[in-house]
N, C-alpha and C positions, 0 to 999 in steps of 0.2 A: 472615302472618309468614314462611312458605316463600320468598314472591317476594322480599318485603324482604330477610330474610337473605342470600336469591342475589343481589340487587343491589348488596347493600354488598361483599360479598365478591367480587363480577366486578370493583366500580371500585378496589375494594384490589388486585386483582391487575394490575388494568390497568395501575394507577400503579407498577407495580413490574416488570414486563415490560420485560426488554432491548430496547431501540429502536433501529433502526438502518436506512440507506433501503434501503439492497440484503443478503441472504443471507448468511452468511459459507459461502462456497463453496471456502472451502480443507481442502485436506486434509492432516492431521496432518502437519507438514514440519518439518525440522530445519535451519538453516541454521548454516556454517562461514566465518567472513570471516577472511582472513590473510593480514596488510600485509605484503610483504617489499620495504622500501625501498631503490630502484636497481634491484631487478631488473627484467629482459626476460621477454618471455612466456614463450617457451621453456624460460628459466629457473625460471622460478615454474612452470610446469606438470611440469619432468622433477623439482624437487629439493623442492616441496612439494605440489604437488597430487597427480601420482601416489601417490605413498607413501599420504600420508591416503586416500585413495579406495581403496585395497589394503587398509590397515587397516578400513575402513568397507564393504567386502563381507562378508556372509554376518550381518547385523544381524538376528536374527528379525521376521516381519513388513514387511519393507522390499520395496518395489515400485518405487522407482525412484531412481537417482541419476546426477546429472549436475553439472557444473562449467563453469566458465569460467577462465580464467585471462587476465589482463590487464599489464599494465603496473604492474609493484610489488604486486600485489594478486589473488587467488584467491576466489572464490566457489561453495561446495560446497553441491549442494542435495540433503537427503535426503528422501524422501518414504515415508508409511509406509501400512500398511492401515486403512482405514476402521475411527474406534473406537478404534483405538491409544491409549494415552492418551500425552498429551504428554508429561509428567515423566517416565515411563518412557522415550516416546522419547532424550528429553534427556539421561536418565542412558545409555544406553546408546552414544550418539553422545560423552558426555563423555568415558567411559570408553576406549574404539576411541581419541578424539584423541589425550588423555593417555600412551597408550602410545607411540605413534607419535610424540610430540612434541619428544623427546629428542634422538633421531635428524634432524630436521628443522634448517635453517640458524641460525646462528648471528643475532640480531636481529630475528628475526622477532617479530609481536603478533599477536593476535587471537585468537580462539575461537570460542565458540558464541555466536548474534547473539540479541538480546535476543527474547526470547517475545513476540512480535506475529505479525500475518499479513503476505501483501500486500497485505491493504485495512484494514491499522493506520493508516493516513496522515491523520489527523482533523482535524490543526491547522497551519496552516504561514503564520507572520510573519515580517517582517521589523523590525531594530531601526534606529530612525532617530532622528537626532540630529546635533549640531555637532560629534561626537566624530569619530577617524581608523577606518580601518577596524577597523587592529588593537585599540583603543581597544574598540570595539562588540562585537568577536569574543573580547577580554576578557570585558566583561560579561555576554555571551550565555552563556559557558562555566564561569563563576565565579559566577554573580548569580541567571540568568531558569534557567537548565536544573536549578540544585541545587535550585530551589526548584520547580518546576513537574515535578519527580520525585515528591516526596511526595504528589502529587494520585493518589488512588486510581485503578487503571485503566488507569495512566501506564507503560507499559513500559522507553519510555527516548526523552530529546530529541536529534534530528539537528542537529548544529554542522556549517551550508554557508558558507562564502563569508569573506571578511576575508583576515585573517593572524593563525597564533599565536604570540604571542611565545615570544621565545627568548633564552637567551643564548648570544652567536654568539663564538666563537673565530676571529678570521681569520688565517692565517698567510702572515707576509713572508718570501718566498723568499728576497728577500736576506741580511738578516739571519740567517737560518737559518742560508742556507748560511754563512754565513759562519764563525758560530759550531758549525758542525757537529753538528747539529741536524735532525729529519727530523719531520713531522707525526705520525708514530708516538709517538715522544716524549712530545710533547705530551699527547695522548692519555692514553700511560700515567701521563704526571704527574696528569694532573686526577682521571683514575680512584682515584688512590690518595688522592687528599687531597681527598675529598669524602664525608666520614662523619662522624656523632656515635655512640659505644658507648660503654657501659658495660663496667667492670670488675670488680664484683663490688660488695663492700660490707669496709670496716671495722670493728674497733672502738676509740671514743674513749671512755675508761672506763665507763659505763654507757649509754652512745648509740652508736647505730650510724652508720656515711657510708659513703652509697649513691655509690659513683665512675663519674662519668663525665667521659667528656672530649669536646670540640666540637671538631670538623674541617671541618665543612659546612660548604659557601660557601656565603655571606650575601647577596652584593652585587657591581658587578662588581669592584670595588677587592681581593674576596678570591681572585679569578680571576686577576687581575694580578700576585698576590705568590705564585704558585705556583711553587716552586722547579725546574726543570725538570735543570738538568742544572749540577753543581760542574767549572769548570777550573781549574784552578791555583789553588783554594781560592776562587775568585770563583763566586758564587753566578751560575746564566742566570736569572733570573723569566722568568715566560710573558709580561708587559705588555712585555720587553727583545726578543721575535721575533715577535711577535703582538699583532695590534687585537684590544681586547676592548670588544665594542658589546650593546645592544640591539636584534636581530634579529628574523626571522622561519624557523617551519621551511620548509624545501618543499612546493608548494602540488602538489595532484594535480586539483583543481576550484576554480571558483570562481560568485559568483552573481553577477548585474548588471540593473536594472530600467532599465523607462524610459524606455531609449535615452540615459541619462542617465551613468549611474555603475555601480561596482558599488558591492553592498551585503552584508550579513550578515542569514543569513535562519534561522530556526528553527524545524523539526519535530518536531510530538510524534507520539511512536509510542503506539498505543492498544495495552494489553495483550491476548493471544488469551481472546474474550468477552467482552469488558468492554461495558458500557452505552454507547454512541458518548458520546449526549445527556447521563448524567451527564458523563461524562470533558469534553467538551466544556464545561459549565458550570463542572465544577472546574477548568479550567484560564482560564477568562475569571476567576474569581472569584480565583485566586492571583496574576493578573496583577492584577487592581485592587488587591488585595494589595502588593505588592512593588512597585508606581508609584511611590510617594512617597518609596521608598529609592532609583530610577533618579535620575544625576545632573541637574539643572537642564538644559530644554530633549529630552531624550532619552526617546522612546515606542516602543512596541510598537506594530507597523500590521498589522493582520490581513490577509490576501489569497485563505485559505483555511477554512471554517468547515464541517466536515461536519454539522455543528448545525442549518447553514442547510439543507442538502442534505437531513435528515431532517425539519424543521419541513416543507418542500415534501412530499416526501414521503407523510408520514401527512397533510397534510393534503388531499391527491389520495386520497388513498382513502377518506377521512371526506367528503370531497365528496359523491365517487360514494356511501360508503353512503348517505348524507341523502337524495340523490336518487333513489337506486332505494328507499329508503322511503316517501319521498313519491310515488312513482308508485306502489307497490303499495297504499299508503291509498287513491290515487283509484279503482284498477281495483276493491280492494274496494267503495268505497263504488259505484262504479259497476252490480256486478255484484251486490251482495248486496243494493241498496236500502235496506238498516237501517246508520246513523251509529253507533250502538250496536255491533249485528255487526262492523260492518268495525275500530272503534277496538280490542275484545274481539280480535278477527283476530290485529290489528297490534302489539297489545302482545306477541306471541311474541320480535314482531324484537329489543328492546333487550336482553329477560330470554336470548334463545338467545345475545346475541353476548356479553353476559356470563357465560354459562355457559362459552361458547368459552374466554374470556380465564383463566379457573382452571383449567381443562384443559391450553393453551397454558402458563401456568408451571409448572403439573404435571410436565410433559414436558419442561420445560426449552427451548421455541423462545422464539424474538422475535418481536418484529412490526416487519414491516418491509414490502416493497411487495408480499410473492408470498405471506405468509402470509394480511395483511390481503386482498390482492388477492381469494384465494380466499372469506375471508367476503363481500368485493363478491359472488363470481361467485354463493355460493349465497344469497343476499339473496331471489331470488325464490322458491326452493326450500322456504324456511324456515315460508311461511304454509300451503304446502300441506296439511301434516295437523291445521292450527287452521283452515283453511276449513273441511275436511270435518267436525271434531268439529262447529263452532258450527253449521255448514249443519243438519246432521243435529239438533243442541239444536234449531237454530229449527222446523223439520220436526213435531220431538214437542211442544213449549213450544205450538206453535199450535194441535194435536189435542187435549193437553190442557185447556186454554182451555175448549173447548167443555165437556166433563165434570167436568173436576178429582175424578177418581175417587181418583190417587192422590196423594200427596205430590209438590212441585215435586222436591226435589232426588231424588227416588227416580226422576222423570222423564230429570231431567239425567244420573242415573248408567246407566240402560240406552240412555239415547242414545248413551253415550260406548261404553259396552261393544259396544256393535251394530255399531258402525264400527270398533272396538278393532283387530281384526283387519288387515282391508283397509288401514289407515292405516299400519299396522304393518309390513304388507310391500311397501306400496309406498316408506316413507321406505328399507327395508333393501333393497329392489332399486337403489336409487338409489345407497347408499353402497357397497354391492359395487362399480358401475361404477368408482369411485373408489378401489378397493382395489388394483389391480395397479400404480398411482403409488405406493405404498409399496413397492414390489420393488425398483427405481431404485437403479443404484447410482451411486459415485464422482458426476460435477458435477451431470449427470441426478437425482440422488436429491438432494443438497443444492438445487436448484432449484425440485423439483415434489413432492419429499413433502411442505413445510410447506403448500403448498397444499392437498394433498389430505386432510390430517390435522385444517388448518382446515373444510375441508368438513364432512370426517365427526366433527368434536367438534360441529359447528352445526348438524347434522343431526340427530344422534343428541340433541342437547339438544333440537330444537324438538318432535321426537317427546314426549320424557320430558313438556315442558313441555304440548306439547297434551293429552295424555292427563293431567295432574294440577292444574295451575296453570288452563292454561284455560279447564275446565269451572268452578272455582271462581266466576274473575273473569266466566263468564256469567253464572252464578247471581242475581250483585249486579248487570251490566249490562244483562240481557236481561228487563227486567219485563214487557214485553207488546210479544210480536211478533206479522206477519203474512209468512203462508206465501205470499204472491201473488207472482206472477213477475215483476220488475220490467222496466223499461221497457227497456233496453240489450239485455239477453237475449231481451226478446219480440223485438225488431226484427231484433236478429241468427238468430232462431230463423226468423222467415218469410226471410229469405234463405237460410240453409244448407238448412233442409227441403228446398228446391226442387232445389238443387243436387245433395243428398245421393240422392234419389230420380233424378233424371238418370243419377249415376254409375253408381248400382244396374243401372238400365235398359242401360246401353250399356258393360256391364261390361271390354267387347272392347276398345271405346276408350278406357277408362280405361287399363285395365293399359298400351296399346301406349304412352299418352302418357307414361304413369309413365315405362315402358322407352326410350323417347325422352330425358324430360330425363336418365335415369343415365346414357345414354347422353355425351349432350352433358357433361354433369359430368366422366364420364371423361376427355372429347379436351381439355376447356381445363384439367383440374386442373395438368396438368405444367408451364401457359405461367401460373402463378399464382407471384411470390416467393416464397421460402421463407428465411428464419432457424431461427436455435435460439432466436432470443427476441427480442421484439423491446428496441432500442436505449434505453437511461434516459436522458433527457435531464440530465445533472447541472450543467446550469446553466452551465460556466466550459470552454474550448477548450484543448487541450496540442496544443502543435505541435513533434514532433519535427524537429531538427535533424541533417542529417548532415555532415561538410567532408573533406575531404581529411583522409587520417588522420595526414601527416606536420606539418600544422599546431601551432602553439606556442598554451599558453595565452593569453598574450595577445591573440595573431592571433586565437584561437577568439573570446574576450570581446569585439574591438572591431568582429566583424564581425554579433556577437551583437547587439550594440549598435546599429548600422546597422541591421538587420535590425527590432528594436524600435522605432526611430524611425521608419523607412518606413512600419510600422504602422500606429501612432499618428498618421502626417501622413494617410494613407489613408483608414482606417476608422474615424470616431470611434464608432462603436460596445463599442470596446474601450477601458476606461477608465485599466487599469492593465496592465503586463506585467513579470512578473517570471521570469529565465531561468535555471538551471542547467547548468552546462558541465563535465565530469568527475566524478570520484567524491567521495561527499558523505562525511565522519569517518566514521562507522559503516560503512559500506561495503557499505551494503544494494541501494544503487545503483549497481554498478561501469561506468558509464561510462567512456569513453576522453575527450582533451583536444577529439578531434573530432565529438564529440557535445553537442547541448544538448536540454533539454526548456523547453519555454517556454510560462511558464502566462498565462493572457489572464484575465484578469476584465472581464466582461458590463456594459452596461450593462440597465437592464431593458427587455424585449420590445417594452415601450409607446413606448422611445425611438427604436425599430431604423427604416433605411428600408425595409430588405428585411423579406418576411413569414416566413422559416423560417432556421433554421440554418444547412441548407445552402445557400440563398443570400450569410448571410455566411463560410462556410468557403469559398465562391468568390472573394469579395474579397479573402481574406487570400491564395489562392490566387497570384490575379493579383499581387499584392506579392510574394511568395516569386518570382516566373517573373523578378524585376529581378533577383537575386542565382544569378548560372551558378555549376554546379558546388555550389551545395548542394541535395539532397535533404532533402524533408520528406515528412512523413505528420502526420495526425489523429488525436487519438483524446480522452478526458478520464480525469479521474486512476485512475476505479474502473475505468473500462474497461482503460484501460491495464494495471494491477496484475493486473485477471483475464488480460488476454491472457501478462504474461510471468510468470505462475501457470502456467498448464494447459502452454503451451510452451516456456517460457526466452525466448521473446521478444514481441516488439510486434507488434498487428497483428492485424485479422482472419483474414488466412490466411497461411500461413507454410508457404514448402517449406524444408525443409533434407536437405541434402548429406551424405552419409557416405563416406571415403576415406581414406587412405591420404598421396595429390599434392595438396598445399594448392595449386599454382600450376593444376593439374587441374579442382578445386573450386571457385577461381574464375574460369575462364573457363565452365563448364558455370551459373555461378551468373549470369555476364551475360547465355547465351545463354535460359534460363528468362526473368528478366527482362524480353527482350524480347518472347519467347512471350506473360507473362501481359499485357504492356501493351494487345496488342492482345484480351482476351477482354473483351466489353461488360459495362460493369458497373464494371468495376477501373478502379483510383484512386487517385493517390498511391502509384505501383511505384517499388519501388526496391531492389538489393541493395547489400548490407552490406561493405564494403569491407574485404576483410583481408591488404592487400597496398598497399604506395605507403609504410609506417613506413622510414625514413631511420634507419640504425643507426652510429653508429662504431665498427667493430667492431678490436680490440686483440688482437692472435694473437702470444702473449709464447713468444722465443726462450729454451726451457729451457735450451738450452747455451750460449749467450750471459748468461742472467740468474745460473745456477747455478755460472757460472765467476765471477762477480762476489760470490758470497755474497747476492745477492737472488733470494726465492722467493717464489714466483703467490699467495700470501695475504698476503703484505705488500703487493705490488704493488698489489693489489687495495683493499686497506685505504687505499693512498695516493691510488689514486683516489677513492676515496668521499669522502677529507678535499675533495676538489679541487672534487666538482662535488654530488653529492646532500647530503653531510654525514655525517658519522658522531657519532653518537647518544653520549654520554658518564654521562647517568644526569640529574639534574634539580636546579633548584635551588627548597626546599622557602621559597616567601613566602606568610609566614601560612598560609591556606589553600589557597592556591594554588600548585601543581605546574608550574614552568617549565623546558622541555625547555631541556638545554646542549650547544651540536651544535660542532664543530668543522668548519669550511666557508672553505674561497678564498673570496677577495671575486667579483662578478660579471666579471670581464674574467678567470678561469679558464676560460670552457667557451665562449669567442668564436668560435674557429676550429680543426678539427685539429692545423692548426701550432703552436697554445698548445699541444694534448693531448701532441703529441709532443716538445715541447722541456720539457717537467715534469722537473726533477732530482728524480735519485734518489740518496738520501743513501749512502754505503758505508761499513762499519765504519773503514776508516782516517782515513774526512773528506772525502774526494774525493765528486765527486757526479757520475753521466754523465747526461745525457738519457734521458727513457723511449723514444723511436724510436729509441736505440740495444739495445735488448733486447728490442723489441716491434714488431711491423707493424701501424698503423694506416693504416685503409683507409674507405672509407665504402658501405655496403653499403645494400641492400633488403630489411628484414623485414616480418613480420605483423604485428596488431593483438591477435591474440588467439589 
């Protein structure tokens, strides 16, 4: 009744143990994304990142913080002491922001990034169909992500790639000017006439009216009849100086498959702990869900399935156990002679690894490849103290045989007690060894205490088990044994006797020879590889991209493209390829325009010409060596997340620079470079380019603009109509939330010479050129 109990209750817990392929080895981390659109690095780092990072020193428990600041966009990473609890974290990072947030730029978005890790990255499709881009990054954003939220687990869905619509304000200079009229204007008209409020309520004799009155635009026709500015009693509308169209906002990334196109791709983020393998299933299940509402022709193509990652997996390690199961039945039945013994043996194995699996939910780990691994590793370990009880049963069950003086089970019970001891300190010598991996802190301890925790629950149970369970089940298996030595053990006993008396004899030569091989062990240990772990093979290839960082999104995307297609004509080993190029909406990923990651999907192994991996990381190799001037590197998705985990960046090793002279930092960062290129081993070098961004930079004459009544925040303001867009508030359809930007058409941001012949409106009506109040020049900045 005992065993059964502990069986049902091991496969109950088993089936409810968080499953996942690799460790979550992140530590307690807060992350801060904040979009500030048009800015430059510089900018974004002196007027929002410093502050926040002033604000967020002296956090109790915090151990490390770092940032990045990019092109429109900041990335604050906090990290806290082991054990921290997150929500706590979170409230305290929320609070720090909030005060300091006031104080920060006008326009700015963002906050605190949704509760995941860097190895939340579970699911990543793409949406395909006959539809336009924007069309699909509609649906993606309004359809597949509000509904693939509610999937338990689900922390929040990554929107890459398309365009989002908008409604776009374009203003005609001529016209303007004419009518004496400045994009400001505009602006403040739309601002103002784009509300629905309430006024309170009435009374109409015994009923109340609740009053409200409707302002929102609706549509673009309500954007057209906005009254912008009264002359001579004649009303301007905004449709009388300004196109009003269906747009798109400013794009900062984009995605592209193929070699073909681009496309619109979507990431679920897995909430911190969640079950991969459930979240994984609820999210395939929501999506057969919500198919048959997709329009006519229009599917979800999966590319990325951590589901798949974990089925491999655990099924690597159920492999291995089966088979070191199966070998330890043979060496029993080998070594014990009785089919009886050895089955009584071996039945410890399933009852200890179930014991394991209630202890493992106990404590709250998963199973995954370093937990389970470790039950592989003590698989052998686990029969030891059910050999010696049965050994020892069959010992006395044979002596008694002959007299049967006393009762059988009274036999079994001083057999077990006889060996009790010795059994007892040898499993707990075993588990001591294994107790100093519990000390382990920070990545070390997330990596090798589940291991070592797995050991000693499987240890400590096979003990309990042999000393209780497995005397029982001999009772009933062991009806008539013989004590004779069997045949494996004879044969190997006249070979070591021989040996063993040899050694004895020539004691001198033994020890010298022992001292000989430690020897030799010594001199070749050092010329043996060394990692911190070795490599998971996760099935799918990320090949980062690097280009010039002055590059244009598009340039990035078509050379992305090229690149994907070389591929694909290359290697047909790689079936699919889908890339990302800048930074993705949530901004978990703050890449630049001149960065891609580019994910490969595998054919399987059976298909390949080459027999390893890195035979085909060669080929794709030799493809990359056609396109100068871009750098790549290797790596796969979990890999990657841990590496810019532990250091803010990519990459098995990673030097970085501390100083002061950015122009300093990167030439000391080329001369490295070439240093490590040449140490054997290294692969795929290359540093990180934070110099070659192309700026037009605008250094606006205060006594020139201040004698004219125009000042640096309007000026400012009239740039952003001209080339980024300036942000107006949204127009509410249905459910859906459509940004209303006010933006030049495309032939604004063509050449300098457009920037600096831009009229600037003057209170009288007159209008002068912006290079007459400002020197635009074109300059060399950073990247970040």
């Amino acid at each position: 009744m005992l065993a059964a109990a502990l069986a049902g209750l091991g496969y109950y817990a088993f089936t409810r143990l968080p499953i996942d392929a690799f460790p979550d080895v992140s530590p307690t981390q807060v992350k801060i994304i904040v979009k500030a659109p048009g800015m430059t690095p510089e900018e974004v780092e002196t007027r929002i990142t410093a502050p926040i990072e002033l604000e967020l020193l002296g956090i109790p428990n915090q151990v490390m913080l770092r940032s990045v600041a990019k092109y429109s966009l900041t990335d604050i990473t906090v990290d806290f002491l082991e054990r921290t609890d997150i929500y706590w974290a979170r409230q305290q990072v929320a609070e720090r922001l909030g005060a300091v947030w006031d104080a920060l730029p006008e326009g700015i978005e963002g906050g605190i990034a949704p509760m995941t890790t860097p190895l939340g990255e579970m699911f990543m499709f793409t949406v395909e169909g006959d539809l336009s881009l924007a069309e699909r990054r509609t649906l993606l954003d309004w359809v597949i992500r509000p509904a693939l939220r509610t999937v338990p687990g689900v922390a929040d869905v990554n929107s890459l790639g398309g365009f989002v619509r908008s409604f776009e304000i374009v203003p005609d200079p001529v016209r303007m000017t004419a009518r004496g009229i400045d994009p400001l204007m505009l602006a403040a008209a739309v601002e103002a006439n784009n509300r629905n409020d309430g006024a309170g309520r009435i009374n109409e004799g015994e009923e109340t009216l609740l009053v409200r009155s409707e302002g929102r635009i609706a549509d673009l026709e309500d954007v057209r009849a906005i009254v912008v500015h009264v002359h001579d009693g004649t009303p301007i509308r905004l449709g009388d100086v300004a196109n009003v169209r269906i747009g798109e906002v400013t794009r900062y990334g984009a995605v592209s498959q193929n070699g073909e196109a681009e496309a619109v791709q979507g990431l679920v983020l897995g909430l911190r702990g969640a079950n991969a393998r459930e979240v994984v299933a609820g999210v395939r299940k929501k999506l057969e869900e919500i198919a048959p509402a997709l329009p006519p022709g229009v599917s979800v193509e999966v590319f990325y399935d951590r589901g798949k990652l974990v089925q491999r997996a655990v099924a690597t390690v159920a492999k291995a156990l089966a088979e070191a199961t199966l070998l330890v039945l043979i060496l029993l039945v080998l070594f014990l002679g009785n089919i009886r013994a050895s089955v009584t043996v071996a039945l410890v194995l399933p009852l200890a690894a179930l014991a394991t699996f209630i202890l493992m939910r106990q404590v709250g780990m998963s199973a995954n490849l370093m937990s389970l691994g470790g039950l592989a590793i003590a698989i052998g370990m686990l029969v030891d103290a059910a050999v010696v009880v049965v050994e020892n049963i069959t010992t006395h069950l044979s002596s008694w045989q002959a007299g049967r003086r006393l009762p059988r089970l009274h036999v079994i019970y001083r057999a077990v007690r006889e060996v009790s001891l010795p059994v007892s300190s040898g499993i707990f010598i075993i588990i001591i060894v294994f107790l100093p991996l519990l000390t382990l802190q920070g990545l070390e301890g997330k990596l090798f205490t589940p291991v070592a925790l797995t050991i000693v629950f499987a240890l400590a149970s096979s003990l309990l088990l042999s000393l209780t369970v497995i005397p029982v089940l001999a009772s009933f298996l062991l009806t008539r044994v013989s004590h004779e030595e069997p045949w494996l053990p004879r044969k190997l006993q006249e070979i070591y006797v021989p040996v063993l008396r040899w050694c004895l004899d020539n004691s001198r030569v033994t020890i010298a020879a022992a001292l000989v091989a430690l020897a030799l062990a010594a001199v070749v240990y050092p010329f043996i590889g060394k990692s911190f772990m070795p490599t998971m093979d996760e099935g799918d290839i990320i090949v980062q991209l690097e280009k010039l960082p002055s590059i244009t999104l598009d340039k990035s995307v078509d050379l992305d493209l090229k690149v994907q297609h070389a591929i694909l004509e290359s290697v047909p080993e790689v079936t699919r390829i889908v890339a990302r190029v800048g930074s993705d909406e949530i901004g978990m990923d703050p890449m630049g325009l001149n960065e891609s990651d580019v994910f490969m999907v595998l054919r399987p192994k059976s298909e390949w010409r080459m027999q390893s991996k890195d035979e085909l990381a060669q080929a794709i190799r030799d493809v990359l060596e056609q396109f100068p001037g871009v750098a790549y590197g290797f790596t796969q998705p979990i890999e990657m997340r841990v590496s810019e985990m532990l250091t803010g960046v990519r990459g098995d090793v990673a030097v970085k620079l501390f100083g002061p002279e950015l122009d300093v930092l990167g030439t000391l960062a080329t001369e490295i470079e070439s240093v490590l290129r040449t140490i054997d081993g290294s692969e795929d070098v290359f540093a990180s380019q934070n110099d070659g961004v192309q700026y037009l930079q605008l250094t606006i004459d205060r006594l020139a603009s201040g004698r004219i009544g125009v000042d640096v925040d309007d000026l400012q303001r009239v740039l952003r109509t001209q080339l980024e867009g300036l942000p107006l508030g949204i127009v509410q359809e249905g459910a859906r939330r459509t940004p209303l930007v006010i933006r030049a058409g495309n032939d604004a941001g063509v050449s300098p010479a457009v920037i600096a012949s831009l009229p600037i409106l003057l209170e009288d009506g007159a209008s002068v050129p912006l290079g007459s109040i400002a020197r635009v020049r074109r300059v060399e900045g950073i990247v970040a």
